[in-house]
Backbone as CSV, one residue per row, in Angstrom:
resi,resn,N_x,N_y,N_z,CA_x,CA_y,CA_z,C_x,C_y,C_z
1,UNK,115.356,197.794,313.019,116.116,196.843,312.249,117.605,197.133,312.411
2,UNK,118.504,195.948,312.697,119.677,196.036,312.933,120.474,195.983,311.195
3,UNK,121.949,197.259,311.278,122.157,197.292,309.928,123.465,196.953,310.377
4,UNK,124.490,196.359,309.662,126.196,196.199,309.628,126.181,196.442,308.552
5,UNK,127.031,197.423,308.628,127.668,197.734,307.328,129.070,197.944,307.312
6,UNK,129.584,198.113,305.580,131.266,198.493,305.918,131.656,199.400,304.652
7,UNK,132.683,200.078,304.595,133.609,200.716,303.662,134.969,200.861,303.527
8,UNK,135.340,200.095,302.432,136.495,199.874,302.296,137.390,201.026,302.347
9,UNK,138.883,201.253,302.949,139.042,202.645,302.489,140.437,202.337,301.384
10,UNK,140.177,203.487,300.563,141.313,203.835,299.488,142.905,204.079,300.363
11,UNK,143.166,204.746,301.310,143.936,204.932,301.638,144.797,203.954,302.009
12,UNK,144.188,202.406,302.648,145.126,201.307,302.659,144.769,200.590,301.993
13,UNK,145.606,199.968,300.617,145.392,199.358,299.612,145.983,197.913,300.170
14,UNK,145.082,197.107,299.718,145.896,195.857,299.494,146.999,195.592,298.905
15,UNK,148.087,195.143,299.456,149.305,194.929,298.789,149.163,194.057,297.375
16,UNK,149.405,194.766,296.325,149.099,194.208,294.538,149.287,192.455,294.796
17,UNK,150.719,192.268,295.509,150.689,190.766,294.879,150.378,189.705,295.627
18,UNK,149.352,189.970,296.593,148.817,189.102,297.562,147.885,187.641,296.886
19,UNK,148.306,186.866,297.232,147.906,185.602,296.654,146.466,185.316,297.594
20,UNK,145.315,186.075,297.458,144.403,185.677,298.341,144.059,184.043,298.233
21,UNK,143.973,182.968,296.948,143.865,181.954,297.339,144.495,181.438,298.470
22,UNK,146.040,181.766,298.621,146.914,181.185,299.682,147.235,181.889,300.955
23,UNK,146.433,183.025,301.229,146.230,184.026,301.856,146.327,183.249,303.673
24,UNK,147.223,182.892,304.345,146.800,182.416,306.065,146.167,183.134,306.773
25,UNK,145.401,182.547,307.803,144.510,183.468,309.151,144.703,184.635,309.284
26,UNK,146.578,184.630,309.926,146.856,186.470,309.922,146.524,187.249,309.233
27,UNK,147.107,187.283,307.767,146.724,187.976,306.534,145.454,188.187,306.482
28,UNK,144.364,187.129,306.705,143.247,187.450,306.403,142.780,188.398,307.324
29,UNK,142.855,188.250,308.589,142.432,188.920,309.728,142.856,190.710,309.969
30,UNK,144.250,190.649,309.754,144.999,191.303,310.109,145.354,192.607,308.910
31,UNK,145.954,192.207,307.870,146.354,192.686,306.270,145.678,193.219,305.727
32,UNK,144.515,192.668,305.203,144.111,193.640,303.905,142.300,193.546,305.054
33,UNK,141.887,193.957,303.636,140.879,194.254,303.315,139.917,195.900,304.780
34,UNK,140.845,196.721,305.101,141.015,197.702,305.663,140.034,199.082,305.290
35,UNK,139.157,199.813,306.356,138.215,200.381,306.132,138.017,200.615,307.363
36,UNK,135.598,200.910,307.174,135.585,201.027,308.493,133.870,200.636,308.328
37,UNK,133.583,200.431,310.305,132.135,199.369,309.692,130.989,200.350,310.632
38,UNK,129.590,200.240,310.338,129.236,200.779,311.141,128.027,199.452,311.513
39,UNK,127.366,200.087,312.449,126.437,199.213,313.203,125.189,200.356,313.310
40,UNK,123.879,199.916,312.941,122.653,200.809,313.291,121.374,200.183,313.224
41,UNK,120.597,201.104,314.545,119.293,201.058,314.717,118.717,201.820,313.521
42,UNK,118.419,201.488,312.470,117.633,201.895,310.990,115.979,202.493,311.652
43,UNK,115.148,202.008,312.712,113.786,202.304,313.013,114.468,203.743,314.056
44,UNK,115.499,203.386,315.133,115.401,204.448,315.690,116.699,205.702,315.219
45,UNK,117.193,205.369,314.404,117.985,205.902,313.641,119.369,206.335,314.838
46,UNK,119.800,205.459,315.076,121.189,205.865,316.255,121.895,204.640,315.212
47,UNK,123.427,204.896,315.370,124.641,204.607,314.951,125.869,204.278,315.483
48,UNK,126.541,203.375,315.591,127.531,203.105,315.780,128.577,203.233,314.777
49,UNK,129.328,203.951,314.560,130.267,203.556,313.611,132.079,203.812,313.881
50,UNK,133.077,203.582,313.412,134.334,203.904,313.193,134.655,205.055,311.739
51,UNK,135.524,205.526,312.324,136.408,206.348,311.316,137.700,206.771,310.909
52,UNK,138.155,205.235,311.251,139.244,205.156,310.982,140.361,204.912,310.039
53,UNK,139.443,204.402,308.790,139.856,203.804,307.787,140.975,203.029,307.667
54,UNK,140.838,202.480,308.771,142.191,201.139,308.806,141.572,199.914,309.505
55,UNK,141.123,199.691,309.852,140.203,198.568,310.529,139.942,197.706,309.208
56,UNK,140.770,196.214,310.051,140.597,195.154,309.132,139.307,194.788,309.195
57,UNK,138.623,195.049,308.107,136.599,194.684,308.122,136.354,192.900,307.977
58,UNK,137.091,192.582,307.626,137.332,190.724,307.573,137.211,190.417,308.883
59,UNK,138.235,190.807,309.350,138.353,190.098,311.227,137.422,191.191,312.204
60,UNK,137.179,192.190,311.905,135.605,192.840,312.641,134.297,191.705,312.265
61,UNK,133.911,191.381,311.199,132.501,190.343,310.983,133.150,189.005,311.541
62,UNK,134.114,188.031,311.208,134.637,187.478,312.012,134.779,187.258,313.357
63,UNK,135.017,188.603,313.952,135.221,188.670,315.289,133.627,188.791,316.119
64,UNK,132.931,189.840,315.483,131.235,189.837,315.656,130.630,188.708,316.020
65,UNK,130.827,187.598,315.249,130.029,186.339,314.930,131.000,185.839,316.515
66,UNK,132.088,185.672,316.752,132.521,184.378,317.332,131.851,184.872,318.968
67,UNK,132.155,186.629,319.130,131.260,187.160,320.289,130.174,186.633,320.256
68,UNK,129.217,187.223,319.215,128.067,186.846,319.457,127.489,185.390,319.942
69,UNK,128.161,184.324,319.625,128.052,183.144,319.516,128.573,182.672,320.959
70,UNK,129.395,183.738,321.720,129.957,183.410,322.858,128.584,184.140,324.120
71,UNK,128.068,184.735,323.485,127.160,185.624,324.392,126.253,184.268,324.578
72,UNK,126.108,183.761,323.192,124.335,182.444,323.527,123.269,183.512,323.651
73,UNK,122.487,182.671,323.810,120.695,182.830,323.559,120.236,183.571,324.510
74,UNK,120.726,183.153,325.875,120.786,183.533,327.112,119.700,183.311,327.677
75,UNK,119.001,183.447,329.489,117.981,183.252,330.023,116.784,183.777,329.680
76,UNK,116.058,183.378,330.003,114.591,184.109,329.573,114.388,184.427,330.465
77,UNK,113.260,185.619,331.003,112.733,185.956,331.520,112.405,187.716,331.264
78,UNK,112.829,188.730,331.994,112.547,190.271,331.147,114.222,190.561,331.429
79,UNK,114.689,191.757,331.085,115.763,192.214,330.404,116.414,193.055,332.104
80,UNK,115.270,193.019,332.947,116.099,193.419,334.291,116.250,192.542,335.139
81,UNK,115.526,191.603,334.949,115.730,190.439,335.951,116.605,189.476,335.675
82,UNK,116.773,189.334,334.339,118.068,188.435,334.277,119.430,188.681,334.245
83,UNK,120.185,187.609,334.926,121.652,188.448,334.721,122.342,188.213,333.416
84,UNK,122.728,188.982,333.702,123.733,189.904,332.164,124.888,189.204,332.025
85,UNK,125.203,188.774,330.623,126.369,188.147,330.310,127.146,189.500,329.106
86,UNK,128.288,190.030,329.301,129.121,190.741,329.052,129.961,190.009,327.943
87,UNK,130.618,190.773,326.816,131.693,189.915,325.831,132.325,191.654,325.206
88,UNK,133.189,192.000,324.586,133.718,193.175,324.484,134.611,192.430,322.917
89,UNK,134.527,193.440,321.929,134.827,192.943,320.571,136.005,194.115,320.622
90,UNK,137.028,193.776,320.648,138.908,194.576,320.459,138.761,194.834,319.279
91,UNK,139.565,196.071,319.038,140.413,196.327,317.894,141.389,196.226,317.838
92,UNK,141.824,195.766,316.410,143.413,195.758,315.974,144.070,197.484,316.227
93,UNK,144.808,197.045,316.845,145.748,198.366,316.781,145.750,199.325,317.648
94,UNK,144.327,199.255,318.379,143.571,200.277,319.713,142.979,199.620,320.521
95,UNK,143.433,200.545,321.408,142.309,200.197,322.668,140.784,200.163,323.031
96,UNK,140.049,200.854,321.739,138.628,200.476,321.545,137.934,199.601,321.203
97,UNK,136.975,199.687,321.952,135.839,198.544,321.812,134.723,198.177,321.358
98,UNK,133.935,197.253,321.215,132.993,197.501,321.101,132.443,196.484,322.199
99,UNK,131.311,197.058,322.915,130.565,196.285,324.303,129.506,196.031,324.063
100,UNK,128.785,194.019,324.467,127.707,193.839,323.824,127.269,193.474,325.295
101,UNK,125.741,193.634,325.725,125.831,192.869,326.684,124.223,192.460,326.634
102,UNK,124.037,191.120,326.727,122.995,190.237,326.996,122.341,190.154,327.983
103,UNK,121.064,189.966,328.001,120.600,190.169,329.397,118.589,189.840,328.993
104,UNK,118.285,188.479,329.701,116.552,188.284,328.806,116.419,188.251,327.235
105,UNK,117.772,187.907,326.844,117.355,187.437,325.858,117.253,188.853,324.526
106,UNK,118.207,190.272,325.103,118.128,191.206,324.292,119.609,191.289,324.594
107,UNK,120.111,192.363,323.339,121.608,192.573,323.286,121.620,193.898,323.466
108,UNK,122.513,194.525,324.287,122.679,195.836,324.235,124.019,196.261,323.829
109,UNK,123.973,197.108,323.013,125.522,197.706,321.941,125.606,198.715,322.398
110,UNK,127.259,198.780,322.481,127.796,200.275,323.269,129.716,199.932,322.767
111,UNK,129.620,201.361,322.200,130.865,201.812,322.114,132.222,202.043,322.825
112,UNK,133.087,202.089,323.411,134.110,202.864,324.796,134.213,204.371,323.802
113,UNK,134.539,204.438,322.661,134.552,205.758,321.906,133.174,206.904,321.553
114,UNK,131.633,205.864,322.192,130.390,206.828,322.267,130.710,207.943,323.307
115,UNK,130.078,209.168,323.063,129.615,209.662,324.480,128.949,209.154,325.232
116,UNK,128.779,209.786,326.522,128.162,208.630,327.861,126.760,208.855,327.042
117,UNK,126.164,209.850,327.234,124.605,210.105,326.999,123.840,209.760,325.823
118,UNK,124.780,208.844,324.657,124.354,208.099,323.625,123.764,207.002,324.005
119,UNK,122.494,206.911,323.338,121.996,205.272,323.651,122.387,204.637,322.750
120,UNK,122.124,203.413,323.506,122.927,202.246,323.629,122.069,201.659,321.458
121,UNK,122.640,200.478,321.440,122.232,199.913,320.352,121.050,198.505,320.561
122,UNK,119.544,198.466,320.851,119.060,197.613,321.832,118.418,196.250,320.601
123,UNK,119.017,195.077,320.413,118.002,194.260,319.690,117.912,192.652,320.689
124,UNK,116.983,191.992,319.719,117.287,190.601,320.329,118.063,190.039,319.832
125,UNK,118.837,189.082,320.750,119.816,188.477,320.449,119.655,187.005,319.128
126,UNK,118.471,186.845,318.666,118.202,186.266,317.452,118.969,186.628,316.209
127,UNK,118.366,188.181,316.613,118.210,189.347,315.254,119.888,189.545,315.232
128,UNK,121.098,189.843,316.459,122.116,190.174,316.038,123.042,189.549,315.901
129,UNK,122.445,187.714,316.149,123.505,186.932,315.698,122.945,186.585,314.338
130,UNK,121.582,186.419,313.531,121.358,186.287,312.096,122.322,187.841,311.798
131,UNK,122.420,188.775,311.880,122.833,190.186,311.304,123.939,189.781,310.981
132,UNK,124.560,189.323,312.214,126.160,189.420,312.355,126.555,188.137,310.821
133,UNK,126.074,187.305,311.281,126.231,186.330,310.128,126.450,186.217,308.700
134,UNK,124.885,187.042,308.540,124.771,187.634,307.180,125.715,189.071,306.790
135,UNK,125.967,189.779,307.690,126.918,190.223,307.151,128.606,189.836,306.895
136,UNK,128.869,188.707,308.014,130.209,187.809,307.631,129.869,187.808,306.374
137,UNK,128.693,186.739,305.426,129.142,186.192,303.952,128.472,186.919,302.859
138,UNK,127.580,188.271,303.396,127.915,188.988,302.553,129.170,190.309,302.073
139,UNK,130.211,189.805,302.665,130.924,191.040,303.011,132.013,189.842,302.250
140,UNK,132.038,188.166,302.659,132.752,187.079,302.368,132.685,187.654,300.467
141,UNK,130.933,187.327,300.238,130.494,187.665,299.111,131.260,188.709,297.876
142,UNK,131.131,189.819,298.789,131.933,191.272,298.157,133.522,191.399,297.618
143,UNK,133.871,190.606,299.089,135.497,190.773,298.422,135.609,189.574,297.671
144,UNK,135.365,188.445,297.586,135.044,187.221,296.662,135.682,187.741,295.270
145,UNK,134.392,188.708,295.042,133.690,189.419,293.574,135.144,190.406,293.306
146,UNK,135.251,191.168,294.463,137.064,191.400,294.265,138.097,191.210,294.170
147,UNK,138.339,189.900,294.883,139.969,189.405,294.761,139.856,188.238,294.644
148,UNK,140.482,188.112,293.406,140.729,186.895,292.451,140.890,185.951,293.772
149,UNK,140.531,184.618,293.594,140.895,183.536,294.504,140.580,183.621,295.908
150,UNK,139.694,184.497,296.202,139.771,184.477,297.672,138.334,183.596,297.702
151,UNK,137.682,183.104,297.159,136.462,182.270,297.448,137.162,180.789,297.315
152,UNK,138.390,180.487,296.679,138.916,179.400,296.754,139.968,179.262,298.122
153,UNK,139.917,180.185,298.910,140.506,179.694,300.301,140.054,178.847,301.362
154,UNK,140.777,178.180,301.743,140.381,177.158,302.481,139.845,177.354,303.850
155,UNK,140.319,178.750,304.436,139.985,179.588,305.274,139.256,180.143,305.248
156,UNK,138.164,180.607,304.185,137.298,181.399,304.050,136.229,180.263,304.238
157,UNK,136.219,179.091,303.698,135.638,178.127,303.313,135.454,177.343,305.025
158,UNK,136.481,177.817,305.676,135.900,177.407,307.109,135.272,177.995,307.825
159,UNK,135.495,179.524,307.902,134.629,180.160,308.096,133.348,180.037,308.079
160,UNK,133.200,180.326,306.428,131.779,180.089,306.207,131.434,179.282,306.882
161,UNK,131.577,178.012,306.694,130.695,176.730,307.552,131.023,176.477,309.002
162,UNK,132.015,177.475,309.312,131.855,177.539,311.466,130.679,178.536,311.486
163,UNK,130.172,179.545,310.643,129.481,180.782,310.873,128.083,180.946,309.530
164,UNK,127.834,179.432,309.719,126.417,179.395,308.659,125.232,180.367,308.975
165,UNK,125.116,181.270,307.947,124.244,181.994,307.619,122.809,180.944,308.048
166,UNK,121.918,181.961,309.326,120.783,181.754,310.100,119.608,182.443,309.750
């Protein structure tokens, strides 16, 4: 079972007088809501995660979904015979990555910051675009419940409905 998760960190606070109702793209993406996320195989127990505690976690699920959605469904057939479609998820601020790559219809997850001899993160590509999703609006959900007005943004509100929960 594929897990996304996140943690906010204490160390970069949201600036007090941020008007999240009126909050633009950048801000949202970029500004607050700062931490760090991880990604895991829960059955085979391997992990992906950051530790950086600055990583905008808004524009990481954001950014997840629009990859994933760029990868598609992909060919059928088995996972060596088809060719592989590649997409690479940036970070703000670094040169790390995160590398997804498709191939029969499975996704394979890989870090640039893993060691080589870590395996990879292996699901179907069903399972990690519903994941990715559900964790966009439950994460939408969380800070909602935290900052006054941010469920009344108009931006959040597009989101949601470019990235409907599957």
């Amino acid at each position: 079972m594929l897990d996304i998760g996140y943690s906010l960190s204490p160390r970069f606070p949201d600036p007090p007088q941020t008007d999240y109702r009126a909050a633009d793209v950048r801000t949202l993406r970029h500004d607050l809501f700062c931490g760090d996320v991880h990604l895991a195989d829960t059955k085979a127990g391997i992990e992906l995660s950051t530790a950086w505690g600055w990583l905008p976690v808004l524009d990481f699920g954001w950014a997840l979904c629009e990859v994933v959605d760029r990868l598609g469904p992909g060919t059928t057939g088995t996972p060596t015979s088809a060719p592989a479609r590649r997409a690479e998820l940036d970070f703000t601020e670094t040169t790390d990555c995160l590398l997804l790559e498709e191939r029969g219809g499975r996704v394979e997850i890989t870090a640039d910051w893993q060691y080589v001899d870590d395996p990879p993160l292996v699901f179907p590509y069903a399972t990690v675009r519903r994941e990715a999703r559900d964790f966009l609006h439950d994460l939408i959900e969380d800070l909602a419940d935290m900052h006054e007005g941010l469920a009344d943004n108009p931006t959040v509100w597009q989101l949601q409905a470019r990235f409907p929960r599957v």
